[in-house]
FINU-557177 format. One line per 4 residues: for each residue y, x, z of C-alpha. Coordinates in pm, 1 decimal. Example, Ala and Ser with C-alpha at 12.3 -4.5 7.8 and 13.67 -1.06 7.14 Angstrom:
2
-450.0,1230.0,780.0  -106.0,1367.0,714.0
//
This chain:
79
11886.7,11062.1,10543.4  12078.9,11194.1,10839.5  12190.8,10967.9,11118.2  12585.8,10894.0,11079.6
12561.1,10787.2,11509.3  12690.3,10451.6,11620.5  12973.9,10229.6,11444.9  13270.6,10287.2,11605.4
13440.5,9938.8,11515.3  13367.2,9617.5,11355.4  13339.2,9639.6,10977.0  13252.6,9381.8,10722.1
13008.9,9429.9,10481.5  12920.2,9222.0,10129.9  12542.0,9137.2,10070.4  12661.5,9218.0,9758.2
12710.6,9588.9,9830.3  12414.0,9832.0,9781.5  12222.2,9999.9,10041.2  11984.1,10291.2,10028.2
11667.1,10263.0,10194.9  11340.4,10465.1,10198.0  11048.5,10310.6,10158.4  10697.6,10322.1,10344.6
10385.8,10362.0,10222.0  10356.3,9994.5,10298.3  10689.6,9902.4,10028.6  10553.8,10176.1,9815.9
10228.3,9928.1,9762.5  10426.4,9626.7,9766.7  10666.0,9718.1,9435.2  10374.1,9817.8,9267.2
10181.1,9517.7,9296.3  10462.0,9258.0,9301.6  10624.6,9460.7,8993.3  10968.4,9441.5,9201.5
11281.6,9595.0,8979.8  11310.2,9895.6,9173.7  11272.8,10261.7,9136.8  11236.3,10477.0,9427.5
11297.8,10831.4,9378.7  11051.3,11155.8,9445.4  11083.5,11078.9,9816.3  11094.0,10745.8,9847.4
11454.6,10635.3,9815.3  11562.1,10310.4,9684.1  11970.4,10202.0,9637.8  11994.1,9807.9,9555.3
12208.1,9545.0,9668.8  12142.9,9406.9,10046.6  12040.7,9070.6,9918.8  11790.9,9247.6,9693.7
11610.0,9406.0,9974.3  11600.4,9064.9,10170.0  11452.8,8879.2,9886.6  11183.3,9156.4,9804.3
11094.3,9240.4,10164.5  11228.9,9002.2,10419.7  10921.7,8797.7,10480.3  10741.1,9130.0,10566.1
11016.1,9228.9,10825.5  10910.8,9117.8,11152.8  10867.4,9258.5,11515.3  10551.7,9488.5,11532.9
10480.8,9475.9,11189.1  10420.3,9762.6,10936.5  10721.1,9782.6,10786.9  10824.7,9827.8,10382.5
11084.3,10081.0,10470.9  11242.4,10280.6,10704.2  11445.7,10112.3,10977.4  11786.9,10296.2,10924.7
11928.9,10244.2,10598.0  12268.7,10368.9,10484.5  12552.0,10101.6,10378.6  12739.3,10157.9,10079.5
13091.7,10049.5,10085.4  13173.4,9863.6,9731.6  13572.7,9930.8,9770.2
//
């Protein structure tokens, strides 16, 4: 996923709305084993609602850590 560069004003976004992340090796493991409804694509690519992706892999989100996916993700506007 290519970089889109810095927000250029305030937005709002829904936790509703989907996102598209790309999981790690690490998230990869972790929807295997936990079953999780998701299906990433050849290369690792997941779209699901924001709230989705913080109940699946927000306890494993913290500074340092190994991380389930990729830190940029791209937001999906649901207008």
């Amino acid at each position: 996923m290519a970089s889109k560069g810095s927000w250029e004003s305030d937005m709002q976004f829904n936790l509703n709305n989907n996102v598209t992340i790309r999981l790690t090796e690490r998230g990869r493991i972790l929807v295997e084993k936990h079953d999780l409804l998701l299906e990433p694509d050849e290369d690792g690519y997941v779209t699901a609602q924001l709230w989705v992706v913080m109940q699946y892999f927000g306890e494993y989100c913290q500074m340092g850590s190994n991380l389930p996916f990729e830190t940029e993700i791209e937001l999906i506007n649901g207008d």
